[in-house]
mmCIF file of the N, C-alpha and C atoms, coordinates in Angstrom:
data_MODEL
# 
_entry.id   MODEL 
# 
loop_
_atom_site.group_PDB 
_atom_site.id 
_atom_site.type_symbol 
_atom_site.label_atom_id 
_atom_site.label_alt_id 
_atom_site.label_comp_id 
_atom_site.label_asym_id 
_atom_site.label_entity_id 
_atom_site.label_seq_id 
_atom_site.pdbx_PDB_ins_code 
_atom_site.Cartn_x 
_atom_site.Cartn_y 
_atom_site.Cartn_z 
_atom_site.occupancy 
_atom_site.B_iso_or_equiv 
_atom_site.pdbx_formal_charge 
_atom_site.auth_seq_id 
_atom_site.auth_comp_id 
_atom_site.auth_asym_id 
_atom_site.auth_atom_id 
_atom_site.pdbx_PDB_model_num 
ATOM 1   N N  . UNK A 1 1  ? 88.840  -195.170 28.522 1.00 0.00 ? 1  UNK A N  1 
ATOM 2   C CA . UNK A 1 1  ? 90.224  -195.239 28.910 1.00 0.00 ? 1  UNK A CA 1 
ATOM 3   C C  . UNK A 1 1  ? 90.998  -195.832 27.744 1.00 0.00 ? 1  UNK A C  1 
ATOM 4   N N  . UNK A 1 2  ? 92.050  -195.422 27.374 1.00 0.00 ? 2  UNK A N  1 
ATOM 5   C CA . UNK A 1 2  ? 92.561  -195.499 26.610 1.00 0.00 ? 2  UNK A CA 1 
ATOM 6   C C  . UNK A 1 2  ? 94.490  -195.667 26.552 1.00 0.00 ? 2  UNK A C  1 
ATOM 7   N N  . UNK A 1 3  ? 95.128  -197.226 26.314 1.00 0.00 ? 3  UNK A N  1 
ATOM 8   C CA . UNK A 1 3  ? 96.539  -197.041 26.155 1.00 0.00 ? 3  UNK A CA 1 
ATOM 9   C C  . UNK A 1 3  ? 96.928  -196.078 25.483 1.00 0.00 ? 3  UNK A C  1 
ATOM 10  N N  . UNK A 1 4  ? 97.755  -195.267 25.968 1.00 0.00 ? 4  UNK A N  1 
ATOM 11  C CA . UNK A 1 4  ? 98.543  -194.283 25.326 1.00 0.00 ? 4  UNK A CA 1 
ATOM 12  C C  . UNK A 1 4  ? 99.796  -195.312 23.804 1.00 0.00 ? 4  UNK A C  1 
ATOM 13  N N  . UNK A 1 5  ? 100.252 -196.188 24.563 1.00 0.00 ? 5  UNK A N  1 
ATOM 14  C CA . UNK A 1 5  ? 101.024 -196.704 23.790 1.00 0.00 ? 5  UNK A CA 1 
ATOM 15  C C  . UNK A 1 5  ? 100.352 -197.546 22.506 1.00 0.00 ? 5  UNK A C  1 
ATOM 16  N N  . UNK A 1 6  ? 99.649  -198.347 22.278 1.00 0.00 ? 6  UNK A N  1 
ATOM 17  C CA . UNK A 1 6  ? 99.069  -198.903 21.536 1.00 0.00 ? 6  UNK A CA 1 
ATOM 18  C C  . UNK A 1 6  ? 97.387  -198.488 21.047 1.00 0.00 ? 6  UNK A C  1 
ATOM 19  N N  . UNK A 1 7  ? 97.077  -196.926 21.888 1.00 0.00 ? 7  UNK A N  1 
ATOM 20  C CA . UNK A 1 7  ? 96.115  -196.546 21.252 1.00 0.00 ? 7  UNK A CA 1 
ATOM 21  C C  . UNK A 1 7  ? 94.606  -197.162 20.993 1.00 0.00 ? 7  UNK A C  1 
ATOM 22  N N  . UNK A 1 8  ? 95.166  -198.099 22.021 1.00 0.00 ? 8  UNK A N  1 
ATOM 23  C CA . UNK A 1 8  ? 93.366  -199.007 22.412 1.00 0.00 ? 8  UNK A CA 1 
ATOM 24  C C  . UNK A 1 8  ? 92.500  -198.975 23.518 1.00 0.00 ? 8  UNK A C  1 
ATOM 25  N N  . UNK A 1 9  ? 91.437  -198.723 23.150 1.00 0.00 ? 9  UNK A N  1 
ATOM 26  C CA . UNK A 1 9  ? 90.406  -198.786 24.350 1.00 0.00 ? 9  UNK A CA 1 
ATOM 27  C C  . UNK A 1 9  ? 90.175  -199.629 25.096 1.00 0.00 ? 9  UNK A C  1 
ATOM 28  N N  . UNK A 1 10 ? 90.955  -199.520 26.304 1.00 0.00 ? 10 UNK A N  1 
ATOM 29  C CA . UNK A 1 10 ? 90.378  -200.994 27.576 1.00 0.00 ? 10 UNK A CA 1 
ATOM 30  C C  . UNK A 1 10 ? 89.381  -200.768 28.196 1.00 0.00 ? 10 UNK A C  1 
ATOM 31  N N  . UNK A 1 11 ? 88.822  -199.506 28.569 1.00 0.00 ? 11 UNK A N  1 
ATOM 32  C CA . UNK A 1 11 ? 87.832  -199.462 29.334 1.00 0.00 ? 11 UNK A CA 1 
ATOM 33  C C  . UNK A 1 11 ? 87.098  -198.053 28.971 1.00 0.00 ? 11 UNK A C  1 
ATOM 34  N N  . UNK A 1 12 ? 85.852  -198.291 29.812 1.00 0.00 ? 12 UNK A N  1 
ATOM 35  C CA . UNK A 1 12 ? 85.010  -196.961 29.842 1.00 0.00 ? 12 UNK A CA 1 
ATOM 36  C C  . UNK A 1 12 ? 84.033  -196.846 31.106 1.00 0.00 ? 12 UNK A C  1 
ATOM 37  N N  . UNK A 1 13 ? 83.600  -195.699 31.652 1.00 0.00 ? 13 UNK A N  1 
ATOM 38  C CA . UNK A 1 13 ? 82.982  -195.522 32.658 1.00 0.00 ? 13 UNK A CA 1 
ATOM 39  C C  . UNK A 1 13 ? 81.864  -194.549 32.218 1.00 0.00 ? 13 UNK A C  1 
ATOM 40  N N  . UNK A 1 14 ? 80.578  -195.056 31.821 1.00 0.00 ? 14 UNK A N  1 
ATOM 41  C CA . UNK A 1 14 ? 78.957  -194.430 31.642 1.00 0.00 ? 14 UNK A CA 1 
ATOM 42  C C  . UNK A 1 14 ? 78.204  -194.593 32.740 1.00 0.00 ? 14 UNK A C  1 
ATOM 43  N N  . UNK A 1 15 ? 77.651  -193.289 33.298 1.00 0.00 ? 15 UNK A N  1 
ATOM 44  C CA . UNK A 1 15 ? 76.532  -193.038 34.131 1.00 0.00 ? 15 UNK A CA 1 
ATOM 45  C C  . UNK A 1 15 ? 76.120  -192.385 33.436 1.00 0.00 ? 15 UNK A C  1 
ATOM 46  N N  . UNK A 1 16 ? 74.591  -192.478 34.082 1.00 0.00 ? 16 UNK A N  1 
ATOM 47  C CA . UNK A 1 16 ? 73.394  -192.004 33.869 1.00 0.00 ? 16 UNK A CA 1 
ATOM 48  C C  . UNK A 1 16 ? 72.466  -192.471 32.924 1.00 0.00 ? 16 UNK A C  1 
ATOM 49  N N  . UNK A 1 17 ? 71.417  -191.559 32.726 1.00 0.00 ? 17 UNK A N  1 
ATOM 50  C CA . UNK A 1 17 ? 70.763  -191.723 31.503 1.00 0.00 ? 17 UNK A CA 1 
ATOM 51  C C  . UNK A 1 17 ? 71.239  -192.886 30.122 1.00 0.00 ? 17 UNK A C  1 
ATOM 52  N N  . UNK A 1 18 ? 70.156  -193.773 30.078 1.00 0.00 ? 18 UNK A N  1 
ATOM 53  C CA . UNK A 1 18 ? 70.979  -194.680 29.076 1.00 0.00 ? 18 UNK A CA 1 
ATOM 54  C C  . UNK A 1 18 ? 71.962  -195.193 28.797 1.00 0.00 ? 18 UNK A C  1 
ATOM 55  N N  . UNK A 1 19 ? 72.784  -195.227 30.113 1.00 0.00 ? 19 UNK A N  1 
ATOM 56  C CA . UNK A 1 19 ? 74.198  -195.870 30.058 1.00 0.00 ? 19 UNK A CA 1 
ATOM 57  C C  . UNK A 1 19 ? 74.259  -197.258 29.511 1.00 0.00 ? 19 UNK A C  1 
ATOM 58  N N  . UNK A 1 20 ? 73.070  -197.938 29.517 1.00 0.00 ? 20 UNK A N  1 
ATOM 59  C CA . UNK A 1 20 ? 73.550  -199.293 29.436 1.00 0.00 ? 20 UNK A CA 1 
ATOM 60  C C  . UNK A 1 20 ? 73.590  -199.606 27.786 1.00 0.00 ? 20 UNK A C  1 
ATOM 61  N N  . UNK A 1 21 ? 72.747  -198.124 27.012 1.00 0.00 ? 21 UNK A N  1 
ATOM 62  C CA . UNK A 1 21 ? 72.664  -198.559 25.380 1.00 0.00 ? 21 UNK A CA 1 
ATOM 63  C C  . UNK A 1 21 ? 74.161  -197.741 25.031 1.00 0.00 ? 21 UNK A C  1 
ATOM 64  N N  . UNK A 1 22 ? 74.215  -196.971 25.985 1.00 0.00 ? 22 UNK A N  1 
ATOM 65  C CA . UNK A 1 22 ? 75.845  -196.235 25.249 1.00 0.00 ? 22 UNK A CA 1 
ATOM 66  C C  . UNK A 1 22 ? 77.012  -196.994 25.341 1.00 0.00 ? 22 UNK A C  1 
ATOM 67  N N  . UNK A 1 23 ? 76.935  -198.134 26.444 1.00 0.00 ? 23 UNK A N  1 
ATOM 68  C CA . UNK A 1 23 ? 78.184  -198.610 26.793 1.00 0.00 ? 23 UNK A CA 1 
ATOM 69  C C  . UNK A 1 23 ? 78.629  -199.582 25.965 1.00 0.00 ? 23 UNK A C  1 
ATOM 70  N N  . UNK A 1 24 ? 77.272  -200.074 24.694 1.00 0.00 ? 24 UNK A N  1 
ATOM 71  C CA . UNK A 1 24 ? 77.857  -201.165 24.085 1.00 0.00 ? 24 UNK A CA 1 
ATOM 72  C C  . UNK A 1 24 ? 78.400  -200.659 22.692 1.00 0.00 ? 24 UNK A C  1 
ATOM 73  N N  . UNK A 1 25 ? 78.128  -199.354 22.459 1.00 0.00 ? 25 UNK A N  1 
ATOM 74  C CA . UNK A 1 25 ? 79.297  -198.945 21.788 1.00 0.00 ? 25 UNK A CA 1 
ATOM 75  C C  . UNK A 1 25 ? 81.033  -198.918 21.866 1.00 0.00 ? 25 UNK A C  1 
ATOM 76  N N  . UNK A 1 26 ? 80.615  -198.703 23.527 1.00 0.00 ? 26 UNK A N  1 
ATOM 77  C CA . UNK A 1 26 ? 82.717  -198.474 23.905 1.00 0.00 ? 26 UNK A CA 1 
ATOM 78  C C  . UNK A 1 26 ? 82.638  -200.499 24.341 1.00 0.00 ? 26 UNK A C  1 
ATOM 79  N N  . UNK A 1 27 ? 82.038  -201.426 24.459 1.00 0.00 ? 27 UNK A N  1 
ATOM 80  C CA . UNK A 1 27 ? 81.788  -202.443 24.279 1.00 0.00 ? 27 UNK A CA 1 
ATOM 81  C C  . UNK A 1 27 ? 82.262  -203.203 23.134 1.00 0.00 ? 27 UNK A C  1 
ATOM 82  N N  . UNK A 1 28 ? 81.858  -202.783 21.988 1.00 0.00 ? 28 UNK A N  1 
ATOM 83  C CA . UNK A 1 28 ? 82.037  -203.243 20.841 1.00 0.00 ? 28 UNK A CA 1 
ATOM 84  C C  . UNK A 1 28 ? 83.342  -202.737 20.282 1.00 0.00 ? 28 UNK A C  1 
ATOM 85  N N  . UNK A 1 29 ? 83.743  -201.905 20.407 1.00 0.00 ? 29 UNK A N  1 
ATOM 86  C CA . UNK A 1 29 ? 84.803  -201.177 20.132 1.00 0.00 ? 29 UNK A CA 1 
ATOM 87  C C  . UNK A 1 29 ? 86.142  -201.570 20.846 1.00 0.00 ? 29 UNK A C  1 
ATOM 88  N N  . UNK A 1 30 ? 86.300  -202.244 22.198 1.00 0.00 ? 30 UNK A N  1 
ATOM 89  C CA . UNK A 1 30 ? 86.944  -202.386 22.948 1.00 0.00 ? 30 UNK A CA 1 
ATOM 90  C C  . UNK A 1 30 ? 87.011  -204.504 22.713 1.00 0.00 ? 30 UNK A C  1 
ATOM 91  N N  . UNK A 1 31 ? 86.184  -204.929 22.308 1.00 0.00 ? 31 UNK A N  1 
ATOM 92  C CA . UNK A 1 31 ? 85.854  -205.822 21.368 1.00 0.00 ? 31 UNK A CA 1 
ATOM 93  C C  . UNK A 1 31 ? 86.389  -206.455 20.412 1.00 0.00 ? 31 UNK A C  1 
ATOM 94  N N  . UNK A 1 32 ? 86.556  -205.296 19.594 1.00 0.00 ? 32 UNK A N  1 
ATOM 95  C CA . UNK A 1 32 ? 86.861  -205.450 17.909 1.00 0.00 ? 32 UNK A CA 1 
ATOM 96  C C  . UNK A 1 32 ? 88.800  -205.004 18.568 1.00 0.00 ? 32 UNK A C  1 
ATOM 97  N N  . UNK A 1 33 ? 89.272  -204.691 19.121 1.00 0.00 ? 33 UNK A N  1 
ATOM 98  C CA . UNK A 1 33 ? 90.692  -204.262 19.535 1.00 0.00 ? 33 UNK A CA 1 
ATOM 99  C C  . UNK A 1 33 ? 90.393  -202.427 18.746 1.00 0.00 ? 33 UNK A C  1 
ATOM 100 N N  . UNK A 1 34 ? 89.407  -201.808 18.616 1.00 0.00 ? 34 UNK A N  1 
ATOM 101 C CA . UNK A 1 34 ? 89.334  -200.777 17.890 1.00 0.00 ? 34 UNK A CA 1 
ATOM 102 C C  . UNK A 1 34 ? 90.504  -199.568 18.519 1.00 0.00 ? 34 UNK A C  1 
ATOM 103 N N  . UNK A 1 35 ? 91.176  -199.157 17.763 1.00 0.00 ? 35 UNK A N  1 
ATOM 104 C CA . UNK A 1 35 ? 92.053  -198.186 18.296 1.00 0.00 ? 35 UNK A CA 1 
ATOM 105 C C  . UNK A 1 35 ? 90.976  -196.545 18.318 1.00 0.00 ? 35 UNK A C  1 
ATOM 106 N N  . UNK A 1 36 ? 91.371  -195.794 19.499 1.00 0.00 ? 36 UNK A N  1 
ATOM 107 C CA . UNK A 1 36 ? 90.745  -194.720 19.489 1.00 0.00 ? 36 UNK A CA 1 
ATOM 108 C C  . UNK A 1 36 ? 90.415  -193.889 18.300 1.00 0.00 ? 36 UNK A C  1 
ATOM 109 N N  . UNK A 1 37 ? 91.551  -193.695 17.540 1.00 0.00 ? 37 UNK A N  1 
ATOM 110 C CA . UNK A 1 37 ? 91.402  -193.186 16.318 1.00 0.00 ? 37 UNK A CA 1 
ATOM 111 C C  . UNK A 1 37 ? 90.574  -193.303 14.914 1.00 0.00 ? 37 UNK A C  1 
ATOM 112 N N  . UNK A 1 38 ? 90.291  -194.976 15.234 1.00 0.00 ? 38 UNK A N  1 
ATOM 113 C CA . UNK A 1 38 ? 88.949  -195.337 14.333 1.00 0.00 ? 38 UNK A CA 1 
ATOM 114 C C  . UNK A 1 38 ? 88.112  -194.844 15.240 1.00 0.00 ? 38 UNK A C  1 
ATOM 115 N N  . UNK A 1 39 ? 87.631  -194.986 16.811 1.00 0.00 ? 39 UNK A N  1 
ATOM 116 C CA . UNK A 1 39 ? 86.545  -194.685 17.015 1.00 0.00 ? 39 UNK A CA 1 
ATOM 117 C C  . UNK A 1 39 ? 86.188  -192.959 16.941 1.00 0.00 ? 39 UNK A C  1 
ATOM 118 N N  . UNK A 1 40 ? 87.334  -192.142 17.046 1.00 0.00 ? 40 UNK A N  1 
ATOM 119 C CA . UNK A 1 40 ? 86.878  -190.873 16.874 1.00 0.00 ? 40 UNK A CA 1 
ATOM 120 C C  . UNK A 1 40 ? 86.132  -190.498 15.781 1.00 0.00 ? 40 UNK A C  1 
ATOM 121 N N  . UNK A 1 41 ? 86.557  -191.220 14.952 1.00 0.00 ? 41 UNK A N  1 
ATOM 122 C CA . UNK A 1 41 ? 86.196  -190.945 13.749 1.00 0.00 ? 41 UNK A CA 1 
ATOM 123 C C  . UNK A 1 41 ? 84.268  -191.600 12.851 1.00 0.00 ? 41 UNK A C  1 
ATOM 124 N N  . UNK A 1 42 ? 84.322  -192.139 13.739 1.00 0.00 ? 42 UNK A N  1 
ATOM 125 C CA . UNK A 1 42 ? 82.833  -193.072 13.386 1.00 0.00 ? 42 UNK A CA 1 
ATOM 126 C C  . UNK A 1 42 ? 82.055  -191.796 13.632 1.00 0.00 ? 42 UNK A C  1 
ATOM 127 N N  . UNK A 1 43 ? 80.782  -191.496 12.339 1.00 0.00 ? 43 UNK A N  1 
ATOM 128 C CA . UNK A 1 43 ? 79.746  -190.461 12.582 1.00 0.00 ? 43 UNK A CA 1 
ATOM 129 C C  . UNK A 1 43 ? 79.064  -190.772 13.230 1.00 0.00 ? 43 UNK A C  1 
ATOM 130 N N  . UNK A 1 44 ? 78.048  -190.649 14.798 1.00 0.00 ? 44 UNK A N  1 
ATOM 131 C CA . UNK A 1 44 ? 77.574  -191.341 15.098 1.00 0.00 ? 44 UNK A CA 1 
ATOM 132 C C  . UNK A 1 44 ? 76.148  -190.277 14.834 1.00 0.00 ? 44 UNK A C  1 
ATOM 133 N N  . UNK A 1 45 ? 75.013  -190.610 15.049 1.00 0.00 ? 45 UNK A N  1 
ATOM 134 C CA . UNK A 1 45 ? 74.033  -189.948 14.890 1.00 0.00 ? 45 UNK A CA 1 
ATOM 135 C C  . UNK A 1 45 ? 74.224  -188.752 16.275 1.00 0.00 ? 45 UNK A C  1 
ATOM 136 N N  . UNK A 1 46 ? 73.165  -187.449 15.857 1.00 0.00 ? 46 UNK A N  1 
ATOM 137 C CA . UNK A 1 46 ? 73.233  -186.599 17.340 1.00 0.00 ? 46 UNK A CA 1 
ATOM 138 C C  . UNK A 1 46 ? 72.120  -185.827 16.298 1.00 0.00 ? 46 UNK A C  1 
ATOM 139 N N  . UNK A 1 47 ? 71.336  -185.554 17.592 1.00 0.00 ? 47 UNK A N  1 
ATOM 140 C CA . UNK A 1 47 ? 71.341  -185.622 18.838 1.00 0.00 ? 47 UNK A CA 1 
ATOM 141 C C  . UNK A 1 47 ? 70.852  -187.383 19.475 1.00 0.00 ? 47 UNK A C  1 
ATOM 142 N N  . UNK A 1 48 ? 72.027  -187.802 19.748 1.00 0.00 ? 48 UNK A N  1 
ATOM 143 C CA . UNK A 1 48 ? 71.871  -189.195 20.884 1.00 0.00 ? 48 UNK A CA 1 
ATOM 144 C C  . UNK A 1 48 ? 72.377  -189.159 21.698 1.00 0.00 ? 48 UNK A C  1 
ATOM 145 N N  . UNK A 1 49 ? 72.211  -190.066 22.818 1.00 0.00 ? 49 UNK A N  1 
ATOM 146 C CA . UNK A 1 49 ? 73.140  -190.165 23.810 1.00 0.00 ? 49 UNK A CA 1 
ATOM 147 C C  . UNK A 1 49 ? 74.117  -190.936 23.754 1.00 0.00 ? 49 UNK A C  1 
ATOM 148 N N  . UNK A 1 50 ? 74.208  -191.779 22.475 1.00 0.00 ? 50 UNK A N  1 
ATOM 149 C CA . UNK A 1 50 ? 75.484  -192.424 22.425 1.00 0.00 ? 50 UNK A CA 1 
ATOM 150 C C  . UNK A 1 50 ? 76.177  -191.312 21.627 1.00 0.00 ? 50 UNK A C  1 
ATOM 151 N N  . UNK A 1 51 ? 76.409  -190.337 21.122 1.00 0.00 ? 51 UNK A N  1 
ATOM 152 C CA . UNK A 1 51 ? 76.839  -188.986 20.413 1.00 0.00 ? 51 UNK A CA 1 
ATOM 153 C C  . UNK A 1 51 ? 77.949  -189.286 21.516 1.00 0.00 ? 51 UNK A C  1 
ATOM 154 N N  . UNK A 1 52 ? 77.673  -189.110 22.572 1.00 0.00 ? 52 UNK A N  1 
ATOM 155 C CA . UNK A 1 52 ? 78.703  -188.918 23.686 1.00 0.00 ? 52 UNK A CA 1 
ATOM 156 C C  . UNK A 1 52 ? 79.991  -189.679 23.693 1.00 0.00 ? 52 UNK A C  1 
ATOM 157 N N  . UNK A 1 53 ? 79.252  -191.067 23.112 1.00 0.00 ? 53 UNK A N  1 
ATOM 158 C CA . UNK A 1 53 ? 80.968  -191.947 23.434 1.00 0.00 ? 53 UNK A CA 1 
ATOM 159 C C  . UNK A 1 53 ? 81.940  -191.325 21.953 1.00 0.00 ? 53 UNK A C  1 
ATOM 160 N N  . UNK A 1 54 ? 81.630  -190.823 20.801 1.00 0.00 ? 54 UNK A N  1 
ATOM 161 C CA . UNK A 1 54 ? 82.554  -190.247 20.009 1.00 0.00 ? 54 UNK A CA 1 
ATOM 162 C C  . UNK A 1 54 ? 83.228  -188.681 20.682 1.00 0.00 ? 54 UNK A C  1 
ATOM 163 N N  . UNK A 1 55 ? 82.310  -188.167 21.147 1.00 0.00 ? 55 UNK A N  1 
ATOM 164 C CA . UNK A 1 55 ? 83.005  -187.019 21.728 1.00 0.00 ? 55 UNK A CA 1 
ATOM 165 C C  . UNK A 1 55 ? 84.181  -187.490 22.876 1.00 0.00 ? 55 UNK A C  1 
ATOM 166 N N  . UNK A 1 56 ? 83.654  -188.430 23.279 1.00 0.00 ? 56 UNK A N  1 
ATOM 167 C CA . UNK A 1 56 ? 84.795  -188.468 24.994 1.00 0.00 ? 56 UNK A CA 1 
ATOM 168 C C  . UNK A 1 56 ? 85.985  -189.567 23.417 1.00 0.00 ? 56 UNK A C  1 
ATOM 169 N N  . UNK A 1 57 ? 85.657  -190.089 22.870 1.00 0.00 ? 57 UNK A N  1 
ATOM 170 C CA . UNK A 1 57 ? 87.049  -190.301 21.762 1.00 0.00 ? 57 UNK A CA 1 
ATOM 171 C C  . UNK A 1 57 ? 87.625  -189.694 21.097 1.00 0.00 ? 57 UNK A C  1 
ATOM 172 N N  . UNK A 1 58 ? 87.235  -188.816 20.877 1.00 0.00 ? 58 UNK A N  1 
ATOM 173 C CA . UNK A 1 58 ? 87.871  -187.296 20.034 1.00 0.00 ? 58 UNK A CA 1 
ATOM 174 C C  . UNK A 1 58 ? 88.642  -186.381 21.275 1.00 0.00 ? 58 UNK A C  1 
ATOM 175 N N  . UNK A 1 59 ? 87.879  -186.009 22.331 1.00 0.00 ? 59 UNK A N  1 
ATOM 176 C CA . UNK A 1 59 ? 88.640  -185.591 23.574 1.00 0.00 ? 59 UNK A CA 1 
ATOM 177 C C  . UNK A 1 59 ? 90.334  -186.406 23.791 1.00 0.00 ? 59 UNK A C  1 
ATOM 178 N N  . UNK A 1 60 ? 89.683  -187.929 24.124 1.00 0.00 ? 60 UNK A N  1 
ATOM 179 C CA . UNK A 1 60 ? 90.985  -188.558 24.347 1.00 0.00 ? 60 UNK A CA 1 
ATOM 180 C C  . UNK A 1 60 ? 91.846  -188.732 23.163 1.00 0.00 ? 60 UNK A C  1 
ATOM 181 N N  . UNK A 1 61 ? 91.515  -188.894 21.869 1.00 0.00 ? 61 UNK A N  1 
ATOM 182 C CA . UNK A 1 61 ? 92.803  -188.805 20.807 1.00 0.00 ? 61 UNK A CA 1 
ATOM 183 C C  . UNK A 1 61 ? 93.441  -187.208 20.707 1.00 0.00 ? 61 UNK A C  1 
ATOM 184 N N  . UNK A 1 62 ? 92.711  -186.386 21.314 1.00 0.00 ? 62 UNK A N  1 
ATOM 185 C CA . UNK A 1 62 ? 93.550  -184.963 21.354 1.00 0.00 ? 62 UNK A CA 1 
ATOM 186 C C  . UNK A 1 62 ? 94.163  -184.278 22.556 1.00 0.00 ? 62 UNK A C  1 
ATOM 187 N N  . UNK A 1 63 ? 93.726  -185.295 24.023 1.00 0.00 ? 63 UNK A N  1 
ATOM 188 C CA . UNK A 1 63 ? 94.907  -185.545 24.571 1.00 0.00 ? 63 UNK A CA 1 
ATOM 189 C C  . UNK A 1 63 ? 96.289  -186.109 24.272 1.00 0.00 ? 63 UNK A C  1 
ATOM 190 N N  . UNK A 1 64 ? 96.223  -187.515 23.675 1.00 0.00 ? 64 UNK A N  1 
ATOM 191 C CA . UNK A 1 64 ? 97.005  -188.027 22.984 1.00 0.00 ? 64 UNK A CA 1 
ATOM 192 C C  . UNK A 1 64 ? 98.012  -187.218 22.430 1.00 0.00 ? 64 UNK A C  1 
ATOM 193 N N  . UNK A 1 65 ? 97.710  -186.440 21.299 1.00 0.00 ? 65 UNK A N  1 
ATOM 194 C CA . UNK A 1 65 ? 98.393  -185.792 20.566 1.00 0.00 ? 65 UNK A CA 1 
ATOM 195 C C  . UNK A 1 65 ? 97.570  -184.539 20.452 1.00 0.00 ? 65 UNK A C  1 
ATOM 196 N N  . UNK A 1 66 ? 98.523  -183.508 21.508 1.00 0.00 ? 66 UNK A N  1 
ATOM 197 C CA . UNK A 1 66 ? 97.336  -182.021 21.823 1.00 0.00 ? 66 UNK A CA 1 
ATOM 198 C C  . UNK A 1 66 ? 98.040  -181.561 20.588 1.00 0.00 ? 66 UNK A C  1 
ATOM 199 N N  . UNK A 1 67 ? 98.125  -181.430 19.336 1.00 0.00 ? 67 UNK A N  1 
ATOM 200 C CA . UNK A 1 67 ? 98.607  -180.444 18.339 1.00 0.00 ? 67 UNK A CA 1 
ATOM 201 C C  . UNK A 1 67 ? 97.506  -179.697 17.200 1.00 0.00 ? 67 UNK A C  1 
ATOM 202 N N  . UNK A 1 68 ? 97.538  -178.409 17.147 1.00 0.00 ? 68 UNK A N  1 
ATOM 203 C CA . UNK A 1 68 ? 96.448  -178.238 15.702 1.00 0.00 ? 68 UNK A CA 1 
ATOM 204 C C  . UNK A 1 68 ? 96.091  -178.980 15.073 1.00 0.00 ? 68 UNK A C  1 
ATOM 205 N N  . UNK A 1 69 ? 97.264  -179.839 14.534 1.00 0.00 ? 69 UNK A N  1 
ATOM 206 C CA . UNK A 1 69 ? 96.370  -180.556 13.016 1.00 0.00 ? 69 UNK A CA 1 
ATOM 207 C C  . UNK A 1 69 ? 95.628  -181.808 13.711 1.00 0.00 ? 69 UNK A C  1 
ATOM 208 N N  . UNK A 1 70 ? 95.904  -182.278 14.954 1.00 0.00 ? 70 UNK A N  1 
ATOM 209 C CA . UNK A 1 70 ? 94.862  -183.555 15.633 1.00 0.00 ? 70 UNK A CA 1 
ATOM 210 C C  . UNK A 1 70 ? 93.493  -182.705 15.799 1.00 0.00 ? 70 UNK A C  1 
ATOM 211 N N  . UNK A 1 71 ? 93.578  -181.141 16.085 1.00 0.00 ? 71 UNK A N  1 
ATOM 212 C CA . UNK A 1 71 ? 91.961  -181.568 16.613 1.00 0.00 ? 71 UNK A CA 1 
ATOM 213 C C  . UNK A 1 71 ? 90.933  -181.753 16.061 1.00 0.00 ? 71 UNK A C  1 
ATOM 214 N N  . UNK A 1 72 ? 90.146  -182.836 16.122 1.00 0.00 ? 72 UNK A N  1 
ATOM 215 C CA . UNK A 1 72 ? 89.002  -183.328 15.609 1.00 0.00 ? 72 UNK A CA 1 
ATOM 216 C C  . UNK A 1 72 ? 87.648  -182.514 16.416 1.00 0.00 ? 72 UNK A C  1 
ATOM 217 N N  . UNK A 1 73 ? 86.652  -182.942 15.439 1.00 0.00 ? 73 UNK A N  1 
ATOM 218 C CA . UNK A 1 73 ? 85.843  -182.480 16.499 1.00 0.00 ? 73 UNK A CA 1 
ATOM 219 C C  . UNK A 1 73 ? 84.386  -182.487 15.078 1.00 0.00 ? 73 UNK A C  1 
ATOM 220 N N  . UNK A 1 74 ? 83.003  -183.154 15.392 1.00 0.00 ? 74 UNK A N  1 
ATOM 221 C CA . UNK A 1 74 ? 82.001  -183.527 15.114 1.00 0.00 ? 74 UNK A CA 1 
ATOM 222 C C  . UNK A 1 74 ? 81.663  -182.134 14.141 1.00 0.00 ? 74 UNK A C  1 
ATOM 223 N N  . UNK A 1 75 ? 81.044  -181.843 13.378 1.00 0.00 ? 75 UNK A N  1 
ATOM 224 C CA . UNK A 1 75 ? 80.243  -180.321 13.261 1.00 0.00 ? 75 UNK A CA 1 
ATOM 225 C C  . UNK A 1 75 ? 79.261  -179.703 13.890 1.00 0.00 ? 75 UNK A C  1 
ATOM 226 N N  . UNK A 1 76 ? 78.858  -180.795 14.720 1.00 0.00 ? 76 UNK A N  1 
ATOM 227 C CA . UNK A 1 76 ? 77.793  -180.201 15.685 1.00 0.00 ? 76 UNK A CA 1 
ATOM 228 C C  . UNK A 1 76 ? 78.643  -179.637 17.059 1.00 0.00 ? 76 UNK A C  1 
ATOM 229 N N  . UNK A 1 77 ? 79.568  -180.208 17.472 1.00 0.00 ? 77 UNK A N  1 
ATOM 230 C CA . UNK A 1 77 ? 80.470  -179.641 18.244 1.00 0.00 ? 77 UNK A CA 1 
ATOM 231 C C  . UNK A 1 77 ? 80.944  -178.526 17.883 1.00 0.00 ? 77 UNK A C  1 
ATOM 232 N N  . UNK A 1 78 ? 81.196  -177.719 16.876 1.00 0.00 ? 78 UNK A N  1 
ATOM 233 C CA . UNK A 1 78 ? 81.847  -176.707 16.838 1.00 0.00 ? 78 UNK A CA 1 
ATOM 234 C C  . UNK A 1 78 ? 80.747  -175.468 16.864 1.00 0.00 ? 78 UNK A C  1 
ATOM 235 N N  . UNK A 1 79 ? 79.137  -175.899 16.588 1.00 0.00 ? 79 UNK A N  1 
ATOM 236 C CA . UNK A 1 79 ? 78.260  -175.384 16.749 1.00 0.00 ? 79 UNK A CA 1 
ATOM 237 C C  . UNK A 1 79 ? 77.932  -175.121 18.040 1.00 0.00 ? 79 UNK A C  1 
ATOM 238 N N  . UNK A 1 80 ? 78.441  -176.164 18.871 1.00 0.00 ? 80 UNK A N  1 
ATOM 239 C CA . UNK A 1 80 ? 77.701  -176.325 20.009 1.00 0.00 ? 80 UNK A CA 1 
ATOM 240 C C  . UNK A 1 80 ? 78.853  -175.186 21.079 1.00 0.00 ? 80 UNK A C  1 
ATOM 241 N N  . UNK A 1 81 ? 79.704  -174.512 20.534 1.00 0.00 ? 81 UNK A N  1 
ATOM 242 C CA . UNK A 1 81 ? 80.487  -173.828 20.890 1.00 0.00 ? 81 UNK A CA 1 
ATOM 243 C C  . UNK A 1 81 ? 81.877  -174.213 21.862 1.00 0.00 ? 81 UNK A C  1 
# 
């Protein structure tokens, strides 16, 4: 979850599988005052299951700002179709 206005992560919601090692990524991040936009941007390793918390940050910074030149997106994501 993410302020629209100040662009910081207050919260996050992980189920399942390994939630408890993924969450201390959006943990640490939410932590540090990290704005979404640094976290989209962090390479994270993949195939992991923390892979996931950069994708759901790249999702939400291109809600943010739905325009061409925002969309981000991993290289394995664009593979992944």
């Amino acid at each position: 979850m993410v302020d629209r206005a100040s662009r910081r992560i207050f919260g996050a919601h992980i189920v399942g599988e390994q939630a408890v090692e993924v969450v201390q990524i959006a943990a640490v991040a939410m932590r540090a005052g990290m704005p979404v936009d640094a976290l989209a941007e962090v390479e994270l390793a993949y195939p992991t299951y923390t892979a996931i918390v950069g994708l759901a940050a790249r999702r939400a910074l291109n809600d943010l700002e739905p325009t061409p030149q925002r969309r981000m997106a991993a290289e394995w994501e664009h593979r992944a179709g």
